[in-house]
PDB file of N, CA, C and O in Angstrom:
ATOM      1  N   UNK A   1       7.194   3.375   5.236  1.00  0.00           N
ATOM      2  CA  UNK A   1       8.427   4.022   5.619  1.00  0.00           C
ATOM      3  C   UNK A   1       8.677   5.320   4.850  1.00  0.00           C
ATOM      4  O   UNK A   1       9.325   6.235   5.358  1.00  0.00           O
ATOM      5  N   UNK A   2       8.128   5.396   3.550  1.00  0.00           N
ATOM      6  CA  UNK A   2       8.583   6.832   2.819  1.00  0.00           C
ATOM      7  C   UNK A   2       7.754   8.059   3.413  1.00  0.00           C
ATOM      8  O   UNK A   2       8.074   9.217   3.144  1.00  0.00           O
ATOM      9  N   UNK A   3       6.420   7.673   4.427  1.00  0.00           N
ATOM     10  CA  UNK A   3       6.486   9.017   5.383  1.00  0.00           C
ATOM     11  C   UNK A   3       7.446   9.460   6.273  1.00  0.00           C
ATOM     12  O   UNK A   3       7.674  10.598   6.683  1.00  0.00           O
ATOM     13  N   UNK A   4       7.900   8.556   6.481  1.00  0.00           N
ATOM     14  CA  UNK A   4       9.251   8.745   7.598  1.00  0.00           C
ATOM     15  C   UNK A   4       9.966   9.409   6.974  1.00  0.00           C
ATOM     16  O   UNK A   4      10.014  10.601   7.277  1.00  0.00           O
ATOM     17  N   UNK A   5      10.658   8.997   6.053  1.00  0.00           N
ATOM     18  CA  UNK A   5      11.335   9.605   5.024  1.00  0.00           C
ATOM     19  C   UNK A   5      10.742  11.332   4.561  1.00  0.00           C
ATOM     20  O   UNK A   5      11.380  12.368   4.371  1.00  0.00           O
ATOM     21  N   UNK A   6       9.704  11.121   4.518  1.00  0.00           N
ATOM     22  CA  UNK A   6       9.199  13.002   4.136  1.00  0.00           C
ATOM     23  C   UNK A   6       9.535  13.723   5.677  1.00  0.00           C
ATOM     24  O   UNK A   6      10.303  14.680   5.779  1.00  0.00           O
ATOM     25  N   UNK A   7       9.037  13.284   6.502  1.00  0.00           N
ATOM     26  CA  UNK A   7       8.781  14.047   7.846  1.00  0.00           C
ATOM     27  C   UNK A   7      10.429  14.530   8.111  1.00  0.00           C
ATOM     28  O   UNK A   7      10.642  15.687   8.476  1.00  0.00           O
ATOM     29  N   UNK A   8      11.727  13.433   7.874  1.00  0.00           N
ATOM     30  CA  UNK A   8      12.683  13.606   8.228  1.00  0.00           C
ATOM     31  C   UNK A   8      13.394  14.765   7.361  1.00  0.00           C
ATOM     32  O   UNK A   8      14.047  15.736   7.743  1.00  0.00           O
ATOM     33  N   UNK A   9      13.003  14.280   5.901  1.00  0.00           N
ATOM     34  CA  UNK A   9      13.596  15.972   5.092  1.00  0.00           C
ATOM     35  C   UNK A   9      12.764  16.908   5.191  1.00  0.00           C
ATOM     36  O   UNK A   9      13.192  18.035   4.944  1.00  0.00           O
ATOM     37  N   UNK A  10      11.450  16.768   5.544  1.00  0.00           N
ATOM     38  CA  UNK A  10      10.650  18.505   5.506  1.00  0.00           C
ATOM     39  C   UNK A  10      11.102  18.771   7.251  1.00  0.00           C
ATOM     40  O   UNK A  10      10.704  19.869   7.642  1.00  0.00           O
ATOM     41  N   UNK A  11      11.839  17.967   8.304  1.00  0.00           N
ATOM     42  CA  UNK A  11      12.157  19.306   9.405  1.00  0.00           C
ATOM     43  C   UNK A  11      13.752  19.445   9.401  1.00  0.00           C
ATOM     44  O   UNK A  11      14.361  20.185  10.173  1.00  0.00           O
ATOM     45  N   UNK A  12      14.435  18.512   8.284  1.00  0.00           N
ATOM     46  CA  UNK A  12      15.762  19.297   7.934  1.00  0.00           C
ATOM     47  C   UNK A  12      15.872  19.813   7.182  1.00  0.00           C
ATOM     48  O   UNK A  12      17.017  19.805   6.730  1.00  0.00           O
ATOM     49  N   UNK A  13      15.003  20.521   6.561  1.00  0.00           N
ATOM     50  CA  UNK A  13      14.688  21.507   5.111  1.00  0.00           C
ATOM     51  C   UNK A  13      13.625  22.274   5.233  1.00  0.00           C
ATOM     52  O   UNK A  13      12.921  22.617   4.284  1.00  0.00           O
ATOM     53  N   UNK A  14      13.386  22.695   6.812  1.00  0.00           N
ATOM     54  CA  UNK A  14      12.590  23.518   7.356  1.00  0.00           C
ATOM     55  C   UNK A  14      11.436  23.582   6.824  1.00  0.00           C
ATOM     56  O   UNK A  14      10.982  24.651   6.417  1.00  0.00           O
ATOM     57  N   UNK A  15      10.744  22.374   6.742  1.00  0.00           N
ATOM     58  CA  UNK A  15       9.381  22.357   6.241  1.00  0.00           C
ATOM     59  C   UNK A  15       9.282  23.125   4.740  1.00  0.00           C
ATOM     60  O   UNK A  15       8.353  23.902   4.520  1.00  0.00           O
ATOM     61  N   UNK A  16       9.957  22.942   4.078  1.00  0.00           N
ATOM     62  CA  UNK A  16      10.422  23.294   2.546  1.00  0.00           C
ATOM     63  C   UNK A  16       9.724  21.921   1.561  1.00  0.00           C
ATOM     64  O   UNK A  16      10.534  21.032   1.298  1.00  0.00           O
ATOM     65  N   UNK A  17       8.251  21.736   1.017  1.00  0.00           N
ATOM     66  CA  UNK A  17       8.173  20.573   0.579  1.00  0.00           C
ATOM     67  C   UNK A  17       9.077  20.876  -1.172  1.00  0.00           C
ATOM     68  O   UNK A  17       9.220  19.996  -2.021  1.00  0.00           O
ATOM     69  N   UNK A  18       9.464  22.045  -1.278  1.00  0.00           N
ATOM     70  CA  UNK A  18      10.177  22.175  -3.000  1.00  0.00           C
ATOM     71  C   UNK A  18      11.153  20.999  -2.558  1.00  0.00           C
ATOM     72  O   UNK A  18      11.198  20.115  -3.413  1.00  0.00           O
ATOM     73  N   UNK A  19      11.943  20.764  -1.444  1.00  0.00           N
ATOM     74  CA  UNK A  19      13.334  21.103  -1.239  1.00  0.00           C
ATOM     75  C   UNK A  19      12.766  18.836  -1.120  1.00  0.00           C
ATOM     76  O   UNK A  19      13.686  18.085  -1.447  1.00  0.00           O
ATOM     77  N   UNK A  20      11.655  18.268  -0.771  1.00  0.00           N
ATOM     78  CA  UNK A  20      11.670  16.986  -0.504  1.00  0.00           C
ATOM     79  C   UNK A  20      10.553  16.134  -1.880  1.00  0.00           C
ATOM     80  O   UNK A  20       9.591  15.385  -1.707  1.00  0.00           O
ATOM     81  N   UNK A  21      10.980  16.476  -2.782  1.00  0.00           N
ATOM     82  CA  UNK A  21      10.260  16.211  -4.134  1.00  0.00           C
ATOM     83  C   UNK A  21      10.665  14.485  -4.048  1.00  0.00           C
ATOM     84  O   UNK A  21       9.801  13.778  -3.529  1.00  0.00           O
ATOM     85  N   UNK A  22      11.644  13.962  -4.424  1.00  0.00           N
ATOM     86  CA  UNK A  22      12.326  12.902  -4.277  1.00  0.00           C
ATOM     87  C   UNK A  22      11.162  11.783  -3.803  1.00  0.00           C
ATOM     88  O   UNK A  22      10.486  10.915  -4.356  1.00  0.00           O
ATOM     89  N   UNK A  23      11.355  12.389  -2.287  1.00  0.00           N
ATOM     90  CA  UNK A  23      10.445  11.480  -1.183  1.00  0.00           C
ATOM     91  C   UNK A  23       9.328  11.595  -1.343  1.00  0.00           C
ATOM     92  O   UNK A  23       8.795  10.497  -1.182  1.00  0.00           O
ATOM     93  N   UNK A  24       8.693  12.281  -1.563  1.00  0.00           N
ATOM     94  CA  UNK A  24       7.208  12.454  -2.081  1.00  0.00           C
ATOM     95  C   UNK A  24       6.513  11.702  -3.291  1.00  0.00           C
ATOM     96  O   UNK A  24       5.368  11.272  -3.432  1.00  0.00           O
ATOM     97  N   UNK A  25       7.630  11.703  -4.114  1.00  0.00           N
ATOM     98  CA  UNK A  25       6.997  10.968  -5.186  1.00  0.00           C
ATOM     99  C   UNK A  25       7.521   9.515  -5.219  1.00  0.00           C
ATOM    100  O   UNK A  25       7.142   8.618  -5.972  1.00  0.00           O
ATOM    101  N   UNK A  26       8.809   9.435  -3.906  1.00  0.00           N
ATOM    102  CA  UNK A  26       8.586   7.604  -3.792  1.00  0.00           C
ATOM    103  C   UNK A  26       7.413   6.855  -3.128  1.00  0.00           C
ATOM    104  O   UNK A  26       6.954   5.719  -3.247  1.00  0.00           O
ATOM    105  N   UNK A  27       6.962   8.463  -2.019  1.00  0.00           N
ATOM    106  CA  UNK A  27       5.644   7.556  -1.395  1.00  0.00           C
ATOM    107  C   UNK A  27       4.293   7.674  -2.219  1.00  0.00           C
ATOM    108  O   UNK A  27       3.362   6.917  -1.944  1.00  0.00           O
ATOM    109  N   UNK A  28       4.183   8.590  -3.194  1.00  0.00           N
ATOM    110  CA  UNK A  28       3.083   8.304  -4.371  1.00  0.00           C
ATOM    111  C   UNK A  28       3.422   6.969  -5.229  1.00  0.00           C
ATOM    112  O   UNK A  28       2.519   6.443  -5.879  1.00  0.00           O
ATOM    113  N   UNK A  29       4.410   6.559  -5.226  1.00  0.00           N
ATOM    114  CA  UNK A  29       4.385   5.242  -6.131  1.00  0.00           C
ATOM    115  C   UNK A  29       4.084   4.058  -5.257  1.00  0.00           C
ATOM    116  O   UNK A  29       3.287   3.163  -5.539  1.00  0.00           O
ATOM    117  N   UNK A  30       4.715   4.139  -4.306  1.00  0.00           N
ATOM    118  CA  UNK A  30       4.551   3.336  -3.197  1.00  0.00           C
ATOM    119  C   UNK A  30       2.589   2.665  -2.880  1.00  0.00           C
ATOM    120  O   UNK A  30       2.076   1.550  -2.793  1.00  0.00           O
ATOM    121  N   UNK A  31       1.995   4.329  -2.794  1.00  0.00           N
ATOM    122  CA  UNK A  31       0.718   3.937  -2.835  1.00  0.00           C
ATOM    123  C   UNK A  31       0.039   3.618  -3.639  1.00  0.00           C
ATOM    124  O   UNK A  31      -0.789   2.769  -3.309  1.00  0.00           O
ATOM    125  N   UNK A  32       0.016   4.087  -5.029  1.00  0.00           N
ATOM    126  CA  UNK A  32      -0.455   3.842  -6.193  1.00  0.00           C
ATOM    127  C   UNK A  32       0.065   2.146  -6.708  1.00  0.00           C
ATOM    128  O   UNK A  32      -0.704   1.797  -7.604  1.00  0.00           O
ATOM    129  N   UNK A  33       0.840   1.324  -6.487  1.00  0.00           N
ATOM    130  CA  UNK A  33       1.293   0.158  -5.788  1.00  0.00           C
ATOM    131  C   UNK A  33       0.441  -0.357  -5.144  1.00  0.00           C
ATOM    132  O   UNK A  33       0.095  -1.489  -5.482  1.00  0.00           O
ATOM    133  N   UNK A  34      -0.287   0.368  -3.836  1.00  0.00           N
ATOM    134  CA  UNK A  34      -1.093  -0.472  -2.818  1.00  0.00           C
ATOM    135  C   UNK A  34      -2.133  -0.547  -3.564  1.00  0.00           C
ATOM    136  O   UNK A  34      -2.757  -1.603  -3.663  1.00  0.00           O
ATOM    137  N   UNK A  35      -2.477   0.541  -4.194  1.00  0.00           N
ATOM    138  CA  UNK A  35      -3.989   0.309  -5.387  1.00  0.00           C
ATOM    139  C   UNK A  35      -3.890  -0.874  -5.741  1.00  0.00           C
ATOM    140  O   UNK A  35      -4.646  -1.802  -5.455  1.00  0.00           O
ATOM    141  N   UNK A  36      -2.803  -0.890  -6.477  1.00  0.00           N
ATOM    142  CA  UNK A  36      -3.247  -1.332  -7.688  1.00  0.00           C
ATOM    143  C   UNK A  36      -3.378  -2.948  -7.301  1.00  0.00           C
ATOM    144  O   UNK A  36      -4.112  -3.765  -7.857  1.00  0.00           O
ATOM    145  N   UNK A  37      -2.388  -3.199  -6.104  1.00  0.00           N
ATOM    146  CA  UNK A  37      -2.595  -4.704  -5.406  1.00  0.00           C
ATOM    147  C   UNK A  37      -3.917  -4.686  -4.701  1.00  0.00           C
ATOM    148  O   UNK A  37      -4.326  -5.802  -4.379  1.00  0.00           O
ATOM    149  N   UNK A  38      -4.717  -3.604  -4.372  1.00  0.00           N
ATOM    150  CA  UNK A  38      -5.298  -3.772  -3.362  1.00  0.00           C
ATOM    151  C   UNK A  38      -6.598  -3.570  -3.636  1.00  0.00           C
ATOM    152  O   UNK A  38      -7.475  -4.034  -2.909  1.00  0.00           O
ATOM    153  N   UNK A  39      -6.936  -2.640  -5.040  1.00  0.00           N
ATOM    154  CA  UNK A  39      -7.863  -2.246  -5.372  1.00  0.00           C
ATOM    155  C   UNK A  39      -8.347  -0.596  -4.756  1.00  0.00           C
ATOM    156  O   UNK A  39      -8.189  -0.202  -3.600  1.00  0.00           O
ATOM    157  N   UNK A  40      -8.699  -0.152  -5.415  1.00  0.00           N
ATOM    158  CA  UNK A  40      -9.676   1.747  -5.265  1.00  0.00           C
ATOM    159  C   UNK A  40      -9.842   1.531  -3.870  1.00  0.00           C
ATOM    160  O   UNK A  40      -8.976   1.880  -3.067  1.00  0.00           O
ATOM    161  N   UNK A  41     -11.117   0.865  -3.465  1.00  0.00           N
ATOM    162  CA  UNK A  41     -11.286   0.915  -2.105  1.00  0.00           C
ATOM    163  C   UNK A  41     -10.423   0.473  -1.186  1.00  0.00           C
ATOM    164  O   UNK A  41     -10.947   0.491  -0.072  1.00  0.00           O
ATOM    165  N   UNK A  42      -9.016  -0.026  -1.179  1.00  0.00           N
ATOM    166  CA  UNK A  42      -8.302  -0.033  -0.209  1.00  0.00           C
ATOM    167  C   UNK A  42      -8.109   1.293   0.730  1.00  0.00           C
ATOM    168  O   UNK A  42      -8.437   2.434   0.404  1.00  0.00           O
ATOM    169  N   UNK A  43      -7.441   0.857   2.103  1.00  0.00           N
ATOM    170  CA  UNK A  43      -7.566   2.379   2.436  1.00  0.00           C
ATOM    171  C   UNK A  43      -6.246   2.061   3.559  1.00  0.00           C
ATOM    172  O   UNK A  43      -6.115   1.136   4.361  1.00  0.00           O
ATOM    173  N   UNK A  44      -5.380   3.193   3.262  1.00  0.00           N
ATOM    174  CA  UNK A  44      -4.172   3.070   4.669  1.00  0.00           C
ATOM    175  C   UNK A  44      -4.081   4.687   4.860  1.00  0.00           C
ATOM    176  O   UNK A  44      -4.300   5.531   3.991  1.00  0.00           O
ATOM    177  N   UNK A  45      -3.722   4.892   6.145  1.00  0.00           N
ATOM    178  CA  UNK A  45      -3.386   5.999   6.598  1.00  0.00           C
ATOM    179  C   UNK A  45      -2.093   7.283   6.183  1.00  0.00           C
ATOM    180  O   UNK A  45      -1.933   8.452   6.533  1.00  0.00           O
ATOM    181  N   UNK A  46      -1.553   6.609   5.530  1.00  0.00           N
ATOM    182  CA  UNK A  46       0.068   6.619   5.049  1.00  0.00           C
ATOM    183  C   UNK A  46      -0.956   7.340   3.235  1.00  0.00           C
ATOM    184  O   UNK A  46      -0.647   8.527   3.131  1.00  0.00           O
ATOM    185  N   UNK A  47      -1.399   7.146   2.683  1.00  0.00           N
ATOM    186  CA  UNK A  47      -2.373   7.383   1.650  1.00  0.00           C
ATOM    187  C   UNK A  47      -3.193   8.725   1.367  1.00  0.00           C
ATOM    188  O   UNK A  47      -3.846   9.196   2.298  1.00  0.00           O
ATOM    189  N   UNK A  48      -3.189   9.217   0.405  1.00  0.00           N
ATOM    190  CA  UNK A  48      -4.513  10.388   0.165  1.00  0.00           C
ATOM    191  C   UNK A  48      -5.503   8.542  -0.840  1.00  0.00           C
ATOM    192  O   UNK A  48      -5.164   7.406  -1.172  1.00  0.00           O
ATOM    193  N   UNK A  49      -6.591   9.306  -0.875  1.00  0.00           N
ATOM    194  CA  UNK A  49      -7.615   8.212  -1.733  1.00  0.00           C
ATOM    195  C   UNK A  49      -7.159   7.891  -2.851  1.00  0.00           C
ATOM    196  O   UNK A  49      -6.354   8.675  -3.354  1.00  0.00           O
ATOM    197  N   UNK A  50      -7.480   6.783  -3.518  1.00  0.00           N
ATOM    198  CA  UNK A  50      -6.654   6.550  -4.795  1.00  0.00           C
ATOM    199  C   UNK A  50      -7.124   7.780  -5.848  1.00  0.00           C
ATOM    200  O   UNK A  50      -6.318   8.480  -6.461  1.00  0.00           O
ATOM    201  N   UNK A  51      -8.506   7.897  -5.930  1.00  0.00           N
ATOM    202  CA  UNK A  51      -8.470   8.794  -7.041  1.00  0.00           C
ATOM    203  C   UNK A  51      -7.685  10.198  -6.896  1.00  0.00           C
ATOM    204  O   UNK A  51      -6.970  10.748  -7.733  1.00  0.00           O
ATOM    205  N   UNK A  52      -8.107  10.720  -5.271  1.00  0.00           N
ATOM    206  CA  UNK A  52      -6.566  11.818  -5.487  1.00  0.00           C
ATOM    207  C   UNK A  52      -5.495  11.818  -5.617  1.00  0.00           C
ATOM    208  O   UNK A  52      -4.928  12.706  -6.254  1.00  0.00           O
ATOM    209  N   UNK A  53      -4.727  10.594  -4.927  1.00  0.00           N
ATOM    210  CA  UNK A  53      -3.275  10.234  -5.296  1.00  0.00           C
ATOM    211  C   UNK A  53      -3.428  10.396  -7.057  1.00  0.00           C
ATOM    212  O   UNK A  53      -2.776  11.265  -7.635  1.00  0.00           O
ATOM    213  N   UNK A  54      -4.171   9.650  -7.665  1.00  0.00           N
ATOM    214  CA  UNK A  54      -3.507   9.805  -8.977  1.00  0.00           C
ATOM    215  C   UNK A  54      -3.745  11.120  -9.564  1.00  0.00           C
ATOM    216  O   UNK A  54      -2.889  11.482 -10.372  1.00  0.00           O
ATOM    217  N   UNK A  55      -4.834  12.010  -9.310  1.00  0.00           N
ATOM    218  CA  UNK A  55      -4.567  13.208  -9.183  1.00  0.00           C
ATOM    219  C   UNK A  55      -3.564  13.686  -9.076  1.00  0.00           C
ATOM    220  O   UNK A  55      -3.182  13.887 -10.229  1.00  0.00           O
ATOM    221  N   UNK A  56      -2.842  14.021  -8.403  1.00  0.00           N
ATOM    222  CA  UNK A  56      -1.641  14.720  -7.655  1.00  0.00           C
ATOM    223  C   UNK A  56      -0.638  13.692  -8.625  1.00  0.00           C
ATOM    224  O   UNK A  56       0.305  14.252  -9.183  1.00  0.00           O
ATOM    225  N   UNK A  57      -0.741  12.822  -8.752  1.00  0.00           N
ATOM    226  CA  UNK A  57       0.855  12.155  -9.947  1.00  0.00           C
ATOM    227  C   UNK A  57       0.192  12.782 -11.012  1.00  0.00           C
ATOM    228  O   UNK A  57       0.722  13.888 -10.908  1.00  0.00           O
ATOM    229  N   UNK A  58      -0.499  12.878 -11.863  1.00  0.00           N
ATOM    230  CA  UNK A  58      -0.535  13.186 -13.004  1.00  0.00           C
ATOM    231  C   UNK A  58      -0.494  15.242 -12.732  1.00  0.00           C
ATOM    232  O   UNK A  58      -0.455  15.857 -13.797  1.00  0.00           O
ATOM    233  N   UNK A  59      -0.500  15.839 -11.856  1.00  0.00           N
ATOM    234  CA  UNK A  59      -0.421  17.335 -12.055  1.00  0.00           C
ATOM    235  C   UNK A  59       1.632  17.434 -11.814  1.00  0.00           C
ATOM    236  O   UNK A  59       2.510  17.979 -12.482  1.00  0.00           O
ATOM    237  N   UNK A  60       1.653  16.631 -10.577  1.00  0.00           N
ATOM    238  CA  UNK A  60       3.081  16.301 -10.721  1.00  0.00           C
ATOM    239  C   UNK A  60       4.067  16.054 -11.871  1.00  0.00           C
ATOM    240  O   UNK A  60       5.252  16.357 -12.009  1.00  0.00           O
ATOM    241  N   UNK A  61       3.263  15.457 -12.587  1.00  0.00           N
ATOM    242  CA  UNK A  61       4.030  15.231 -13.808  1.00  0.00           C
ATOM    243  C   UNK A  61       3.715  16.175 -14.708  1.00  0.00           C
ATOM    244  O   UNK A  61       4.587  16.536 -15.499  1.00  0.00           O
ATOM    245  N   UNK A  62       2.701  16.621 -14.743  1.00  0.00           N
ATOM    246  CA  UNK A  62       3.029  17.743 -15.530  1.00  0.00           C
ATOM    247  C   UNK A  62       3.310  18.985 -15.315  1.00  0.00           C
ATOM    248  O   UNK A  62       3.074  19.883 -16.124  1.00  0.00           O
ATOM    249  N   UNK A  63       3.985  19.179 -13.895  1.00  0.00           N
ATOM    250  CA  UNK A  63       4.330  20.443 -13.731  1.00  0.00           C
ATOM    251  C   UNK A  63       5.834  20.411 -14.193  1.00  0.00           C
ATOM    252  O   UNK A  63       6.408  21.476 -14.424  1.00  0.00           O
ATOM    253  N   UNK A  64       6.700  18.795 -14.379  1.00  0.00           N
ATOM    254  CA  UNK A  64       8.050  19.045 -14.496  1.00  0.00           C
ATOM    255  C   UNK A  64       8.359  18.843 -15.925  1.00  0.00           C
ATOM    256  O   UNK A  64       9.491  18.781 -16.403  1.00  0.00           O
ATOM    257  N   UNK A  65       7.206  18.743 -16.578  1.00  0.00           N
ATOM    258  CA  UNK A  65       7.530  18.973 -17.908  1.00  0.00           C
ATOM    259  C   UNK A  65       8.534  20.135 -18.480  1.00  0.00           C
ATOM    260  O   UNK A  65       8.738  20.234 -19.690  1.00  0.00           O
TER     261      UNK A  65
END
Protein backbone atom coordinates (compact mmCIF):
# COMPACT_ATOMS: atom_id res chain seq x y z
CA UNK A 1 0.00 0.00 0.00
CA UNK A 2 2.86 2.68 0.61
CA UNK A 3 3.18 2.74 -3.34
CA UNK A 4 -0.18 3.90 -3.42
CA UNK A 5 0.62 6.21 -1.02
CA UNK A 6 3.80 7.68 -3.18
CA UNK A 7 1.86 7.70 -6.54
CA UNK A 8 -1.00 9.69 -4.68
CA UNK A 9 1.47 12.54 -3.23
CA UNK A 10 3.93 12.65 -6.26
CA UNK A 11 0.58 13.64 -8.69
CA UNK A 12 -0.65 16.04 -5.89
CA UNK A 13 2.77 17.51 -5.55
CA UNK A 14 3.25 17.48 -9.19
CA UNK A 15 5.61 14.77 -9.37
CA UNK A 16 7.86 16.66 -6.74
CA UNK A 17 9.64 13.45 -5.05
CA UNK A 18 11.45 16.44 -2.37
CA UNK A 19 7.87 17.28 -1.52
CA UNK A 20 6.91 12.95 -0.74
CA UNK A 21 10.03 12.01 1.53
CA UNK A 22 7.64 10.71 4.34
CA UNK A 23 6.16 8.01 1.96
CA UNK A 24 9.15 6.92 0.52
CA UNK A 25 10.90 6.08 3.37
CA UNK A 26 7.72 4.23 4.89
CA UNK A 27 7.88 2.05 1.78
CA UNK A 28 11.81 1.50 2.25
CA UNK A 29 11.11 0.16 5.70
CA UNK A 30 8.28 -1.64 4.69
CA UNK A 31 10.64 -3.57 2.25
CA UNK A 32 13.66 -3.88 4.10
CA UNK A 33 10.96 -5.74 6.55
CA UNK A 34 10.16 -8.11 3.61
CA UNK A 35 14.03 -8.90 3.61
CA UNK A 36 14.57 -9.40 6.44
CA UNK A 37 11.36 -11.95 6.88
CA UNK A 38 11.96 -13.17 3.64
CA UNK A 39 15.51 -13.26 3.02
CA UNK A 40 18.01 -11.28 0.01
CA UNK A 41 16.52 -13.36 -2.58
CA UNK A 42 13.00 -12.54 -1.97
CA UNK A 43 11.58 -10.59 -4.72
CA UNK A 44 8.17 -8.30 -4.99
CA UNK A 45 7.40 -5.82 -7.47
CA UNK A 46 6.54 -3.00 -5.01
CA UNK A 47 10.70 -3.41 -4.19
CA UNK A 48 14.15 -2.17 -5.73
CA UNK A 49 16.61 -5.49 -4.79
CA UNK A 50 17.54 -5.76 -1.30
CA UNK A 51 21.04 -4.80 -1.76
CA UNK A 52 19.86 -1.50 -3.47
CA UNK A 53 17.11 -0.75 -1.19
CA UNK A 54 19.65 -0.70 1.52
CA UNK A 55 21.68 1.33 -0.60
CA UNK A 56 19.35 4.08 -1.03
CA UNK A 57 18.45 3.93 3.13
CA UNK A 58 21.81 4.32 4.08
CA UNK A 59 22.58 7.49 1.34
CA UNK A 60 19.10 8.63 2.63
CA UNK A 61 20.26 8.82 5.83
CA UNK A 62 22.99 10.41 5.27
CA UNK A 63 21.91 13.05 3.25
CA UNK A 64 19.62 14.34 6.32
CA UNK A 65 22.28 14.46 8.51
Amino acid sequence: MEQCAIQDCLQKNSFNEDKCQAQIDALYECCNAFYQERGDQASTVSCPKANLLRLKMKQRAQAAK
